[in-house]
C-alpha positions in Angstrom: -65.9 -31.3 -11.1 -65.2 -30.6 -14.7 -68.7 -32.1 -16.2 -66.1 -34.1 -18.3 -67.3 -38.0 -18.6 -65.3 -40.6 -20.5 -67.7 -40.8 -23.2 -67.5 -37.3 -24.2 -63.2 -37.3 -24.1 -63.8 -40.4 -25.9 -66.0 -39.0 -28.7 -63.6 -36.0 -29.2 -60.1 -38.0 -29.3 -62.0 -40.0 -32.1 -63.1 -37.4 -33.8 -59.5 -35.8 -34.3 -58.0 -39.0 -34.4 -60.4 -39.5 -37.4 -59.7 -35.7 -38.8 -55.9 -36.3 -38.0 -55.6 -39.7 -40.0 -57.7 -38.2 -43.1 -55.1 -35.3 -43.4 -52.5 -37.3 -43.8 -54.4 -39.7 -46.2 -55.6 -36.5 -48.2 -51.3 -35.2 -48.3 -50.3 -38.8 -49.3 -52.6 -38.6 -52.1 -51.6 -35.0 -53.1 -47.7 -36.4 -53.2 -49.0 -39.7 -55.5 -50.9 -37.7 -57.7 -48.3 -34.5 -58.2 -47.7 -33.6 -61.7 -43.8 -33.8 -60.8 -43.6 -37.0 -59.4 -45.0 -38.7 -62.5 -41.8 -39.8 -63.6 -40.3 -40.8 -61.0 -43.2 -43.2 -60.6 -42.9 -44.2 -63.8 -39.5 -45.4 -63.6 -40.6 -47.1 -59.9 -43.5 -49.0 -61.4 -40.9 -50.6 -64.1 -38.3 -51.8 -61.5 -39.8 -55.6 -60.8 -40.1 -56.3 -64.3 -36.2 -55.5 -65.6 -33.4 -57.8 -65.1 -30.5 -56.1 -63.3 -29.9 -58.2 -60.1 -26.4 -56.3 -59.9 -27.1 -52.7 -60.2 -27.9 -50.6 -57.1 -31.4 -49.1 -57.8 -31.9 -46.2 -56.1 -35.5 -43.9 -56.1 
């Protein structure tokens, strides 16, 4: 036998599963926060409070 027991596969697939999920928290961050997309955001953050129902508003 291996010497693997659930608890230790368990411990390790949280583990990365934890690693995994702040990666992706840390490169969503990173793309809110880029100096280029400032703008852009900007322009987002304005879109509930104007009053074109008709107009097609695209990102």
């Amino acid at each position: 036998m291996s010497g693997l027991t659930y608890e230790m596969v368990s411990r390790f697939v949280q583990q990365g599963g934890m690693i995994y999920f702040a990666i992706i928290f840390a490169v969503g961050c990173a793309y809110a926060l880029w100096p280029s997309n400032k703008e852009a955001f900007k322009r987002l953050a304005q879109l509930p409070l104007e009053d074109h129902e008709d107009e097609n508003v695209r990102p």
